[in-house]
C-alpha positions in Angstrom: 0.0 0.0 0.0 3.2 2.2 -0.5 1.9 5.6 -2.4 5.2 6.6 -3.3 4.7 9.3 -6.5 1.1 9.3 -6.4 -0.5 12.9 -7.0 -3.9 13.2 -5.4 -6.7 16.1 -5.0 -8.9 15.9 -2.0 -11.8 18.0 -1.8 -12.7 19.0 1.5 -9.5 18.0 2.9 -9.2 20.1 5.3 -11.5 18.7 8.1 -12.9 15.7 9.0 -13.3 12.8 7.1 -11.1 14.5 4.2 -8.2 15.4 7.3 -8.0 11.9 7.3 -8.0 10.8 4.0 -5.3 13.4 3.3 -2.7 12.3 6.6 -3.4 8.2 4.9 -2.4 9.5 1.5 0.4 11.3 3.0 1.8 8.9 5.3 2.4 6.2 2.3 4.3 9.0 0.4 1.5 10.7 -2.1 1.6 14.0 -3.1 -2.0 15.8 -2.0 -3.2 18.7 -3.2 -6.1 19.7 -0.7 -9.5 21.8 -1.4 -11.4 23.4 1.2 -14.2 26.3 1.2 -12.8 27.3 4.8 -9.8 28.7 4.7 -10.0 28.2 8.8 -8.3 24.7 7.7 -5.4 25.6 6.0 -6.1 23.9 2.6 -3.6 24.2 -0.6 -6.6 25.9 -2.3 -9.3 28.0 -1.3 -12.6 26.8 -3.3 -16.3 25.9 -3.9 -15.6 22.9 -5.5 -19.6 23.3 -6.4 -18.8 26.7 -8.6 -17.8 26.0 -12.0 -15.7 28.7 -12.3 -13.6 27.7 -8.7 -13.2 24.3 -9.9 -11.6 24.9 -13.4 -9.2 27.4 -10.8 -8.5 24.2 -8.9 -7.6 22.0 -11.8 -5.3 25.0 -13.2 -3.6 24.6 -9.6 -3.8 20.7 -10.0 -1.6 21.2 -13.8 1.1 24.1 -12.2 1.9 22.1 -8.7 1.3 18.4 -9.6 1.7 18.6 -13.7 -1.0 15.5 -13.6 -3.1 13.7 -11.4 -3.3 10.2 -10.6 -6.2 10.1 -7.9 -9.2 12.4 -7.2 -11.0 12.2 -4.0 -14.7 13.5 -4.2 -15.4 13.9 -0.4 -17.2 17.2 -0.1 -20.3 16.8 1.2 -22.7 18.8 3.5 -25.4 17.5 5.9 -28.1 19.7 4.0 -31.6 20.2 6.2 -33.0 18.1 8.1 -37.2 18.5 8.1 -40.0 16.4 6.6 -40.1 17.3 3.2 -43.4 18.9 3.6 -41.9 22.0 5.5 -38.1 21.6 3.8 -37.3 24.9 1.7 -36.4 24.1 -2.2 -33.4 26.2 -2.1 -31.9 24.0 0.9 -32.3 21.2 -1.0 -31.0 22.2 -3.7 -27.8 23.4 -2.3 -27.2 19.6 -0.9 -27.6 18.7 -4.3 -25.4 20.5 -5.7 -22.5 20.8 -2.8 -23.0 16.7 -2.6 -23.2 15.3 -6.3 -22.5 18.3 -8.3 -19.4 19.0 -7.0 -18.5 15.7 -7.8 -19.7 15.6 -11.6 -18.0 19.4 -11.9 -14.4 17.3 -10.8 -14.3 14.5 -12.5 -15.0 15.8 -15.8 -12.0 18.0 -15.3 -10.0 15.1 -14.1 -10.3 12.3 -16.9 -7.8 14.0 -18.9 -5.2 13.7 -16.5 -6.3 10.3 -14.8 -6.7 8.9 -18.6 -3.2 9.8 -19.2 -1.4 8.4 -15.9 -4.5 5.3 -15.8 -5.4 6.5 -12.4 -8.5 6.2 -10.4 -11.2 8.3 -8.2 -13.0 7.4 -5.1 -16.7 9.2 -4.5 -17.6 9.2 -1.0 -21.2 8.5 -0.9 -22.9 7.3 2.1 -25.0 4.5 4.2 -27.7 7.1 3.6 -26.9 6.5 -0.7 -28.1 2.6 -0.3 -30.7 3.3 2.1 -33.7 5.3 2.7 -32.9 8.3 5.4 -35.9 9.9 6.8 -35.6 13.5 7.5 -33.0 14.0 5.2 -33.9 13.8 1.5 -31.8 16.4 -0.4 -28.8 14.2 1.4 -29.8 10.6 0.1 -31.1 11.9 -3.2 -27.2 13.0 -3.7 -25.4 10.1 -2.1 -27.9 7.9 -3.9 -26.5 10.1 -6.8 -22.9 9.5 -6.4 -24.1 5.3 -6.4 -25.1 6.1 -9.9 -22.7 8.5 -10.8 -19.5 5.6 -9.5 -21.1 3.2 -11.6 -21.7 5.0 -14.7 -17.9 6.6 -14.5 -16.5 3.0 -14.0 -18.2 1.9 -17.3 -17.1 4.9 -19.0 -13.4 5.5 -18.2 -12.3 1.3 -17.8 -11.3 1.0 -21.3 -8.9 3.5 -20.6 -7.6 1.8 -18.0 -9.0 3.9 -14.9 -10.8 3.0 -11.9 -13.6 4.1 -10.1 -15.4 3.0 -6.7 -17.9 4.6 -4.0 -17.2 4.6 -0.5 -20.1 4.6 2.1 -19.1 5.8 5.6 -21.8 5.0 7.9 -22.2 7.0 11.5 -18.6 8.8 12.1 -17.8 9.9 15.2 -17.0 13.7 15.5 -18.4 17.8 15.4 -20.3 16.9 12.2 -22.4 13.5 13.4 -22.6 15.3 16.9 -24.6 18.4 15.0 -26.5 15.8 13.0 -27.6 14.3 16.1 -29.0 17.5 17.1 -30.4 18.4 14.5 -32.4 15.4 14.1 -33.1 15.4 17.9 -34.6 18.8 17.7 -36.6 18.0 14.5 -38.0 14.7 16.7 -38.6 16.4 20.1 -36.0 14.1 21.5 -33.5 14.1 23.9 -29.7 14.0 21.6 -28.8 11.0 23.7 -32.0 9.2 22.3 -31.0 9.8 19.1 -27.2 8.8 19.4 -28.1 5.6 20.9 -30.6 4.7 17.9 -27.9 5.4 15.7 -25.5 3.1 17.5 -28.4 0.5 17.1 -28.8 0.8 13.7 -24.9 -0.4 13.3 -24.4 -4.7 13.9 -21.2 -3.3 15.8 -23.0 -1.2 17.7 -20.5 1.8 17.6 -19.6 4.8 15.2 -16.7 4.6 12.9 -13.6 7.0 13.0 -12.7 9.0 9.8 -9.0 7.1 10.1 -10.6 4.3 8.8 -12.2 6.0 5.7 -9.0 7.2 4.9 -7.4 3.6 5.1 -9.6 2.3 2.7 -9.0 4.7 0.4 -5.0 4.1 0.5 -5.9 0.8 -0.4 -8.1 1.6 -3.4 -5.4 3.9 -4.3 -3.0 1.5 -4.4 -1.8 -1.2 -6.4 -3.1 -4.1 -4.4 -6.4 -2.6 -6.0 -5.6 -2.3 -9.2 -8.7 -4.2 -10.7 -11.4 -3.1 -8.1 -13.6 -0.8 -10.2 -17.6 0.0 -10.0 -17.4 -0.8 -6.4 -19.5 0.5 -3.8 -18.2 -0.4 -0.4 -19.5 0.0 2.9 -17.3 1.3 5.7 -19.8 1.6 8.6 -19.7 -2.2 11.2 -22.6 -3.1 8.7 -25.7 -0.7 8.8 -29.5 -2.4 9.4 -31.1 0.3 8.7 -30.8 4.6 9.0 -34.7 4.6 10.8 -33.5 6.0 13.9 -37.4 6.0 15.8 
C-alpha cells in the first residue's frame, strides 16, 4: 500500500473525514493537493468545488503544482436540512444537491484527462444514507444515492482506458459533524440527543460509530496497487448498517 509518487486532490480535505483521508495518502508517500471552502483549515486551495468557475481554478492549480493527477477524492459533502419534506425549503435542497453530487460531476469531468493519461483512479464518498432510505433527510440521500449512480456509470465509462472508479459509504462517524447531525435530528424529533445517538448506535451490527481514520485507510488501499482491478465498487465502511430509521 506504499503511495510513493502518487499525485492526489482531495476535496474538503481540510476537516474531517477529508483530514483523514489526506494524513493516509500522506503517510504512504502521495503528493495531496487539498481543497477546502474554509480557509480556517489551512487547505492548498481555497474553493467551492460546487462553482464551475472555482473548480476549473482548482484544476489550473492541480496542472502548475502536480503537472497530472493520478487520484481524485470527491469527499465534499454537507449534511443539508434536516425536516419532513413537507416543510423543507427548495433552495436547501438544492444546495445539498449540488455541494453533494455536483461538485463531484464538476471534478471529474476535469480530471479524466489527466487520470486517462497516468490510468489513475477516483474514489466518491457516498454514504449509508446513498443505499438506504434516510428519513428527514432527502436532499442528502437523493445525492449520495447520486454518487451510487454516478461511481457506476464513470466506472463503465473510463475502464477502457484503464482507470478505476469506486464509491465509499461511511456509515455513522464519530466527530463535530455526526454530533450536530444528532441534534439536529433530535430537535426535529422532540428528542432528547442521547436518544438519538443511541438509535444510531443500534442501527450499526457493531454497535459503535466509525472514525474517519478508517475512511482514509480504505481509500489508500483503493489507491493502491493491491487494488488495481477493483472498479464499480460500492463499499460500505460503517460495522454493517441495518437500517438509517432512527425511531
Amino acid at each position: 500500500m506504499e503511495l510513493d509518487g502518487l499525485r492526489a486532490l482531495v476535496t474538503g480535505g481540510g476537516a474531517g473525514i477529508g483530514a483523514a483521508i489526506t494524513a493516509s495518502l500522506r503517510s504512504r508517500g502521495a503528493t495531496v493537493l487539498v481543497v477546502d471552502q474554509s480557509p480556517a483549515t489551512a487547505p492548498d486551495v481555497v474553493a467551492d468545488v460546487a462553482v464551475t468557475a472555482d473548480v476549473e481554478r482548482v484544476f489550473a492549480e492541480v496542472a502548475a503544482r502536480l503537472g497530472g493527477l493520478d487520484l481524485l477524492v470527491n469527499n465534499v459533502g454537507i449534511a443539508g436540512p434536516t425536516a419532513p419534506v413537507e416543510a423543507m425549503e427548495p433552495g436547501d435542497f438544492d444546495r445539498c444537491v449540488q455541494v453533494n453530487l455536483g461538485s463531484a460531476f464538476r471534478c471529474t469531468r476535469l480530471a479524466v484527462p489527466m487520470l486517462r493519461e497516468s490510468k489513475g483512479s477516483i474514489v466518491n464518498i457516498s454514504s449509508t444514507a446513498g443505499i438506504f432510505g434516510y428519513p428527514l433527510r432527502s436532499p442528502y440521500a437523493a445525492a449520495k444515492w447520486g454518487v451510487i449512480g454516478l461511481t457506476k456509470t464513470w466506472a463503465m465509462e473510463l475502464g477502457p482506458h484503464g482507470v478505476r472508479v469506486n464509491a465509499i459509504c461511511p456509515g455513522s462517524v464519530g466527530g463535530e459533524r455526526m454530533d450536530g447531525v444528532i441534534a439536529r435530528e433530535a430537535g426535529a424529533r422532540g428528542v432528547a440527543d442521547a436518544d438519538i445517538r443511541h438509535a444510531y448506535e443500534q442501527q450499526v451490527s457493531m454497535r459503535s460509530f466509525i472514525e474517519a481514520r478508517d475512511i482514509g485507510e480504505t481509500i489508500a488501499f483503493l489507491a493502491s496497487p493491491a487494488a488495481r482491478f477493483i472498479s464499480g465498487q460500492v463499499l460500505s465502511v460503517d460495522g454493517h448498517t441495518e437500517t438509517l430509521a432512527t425511531l
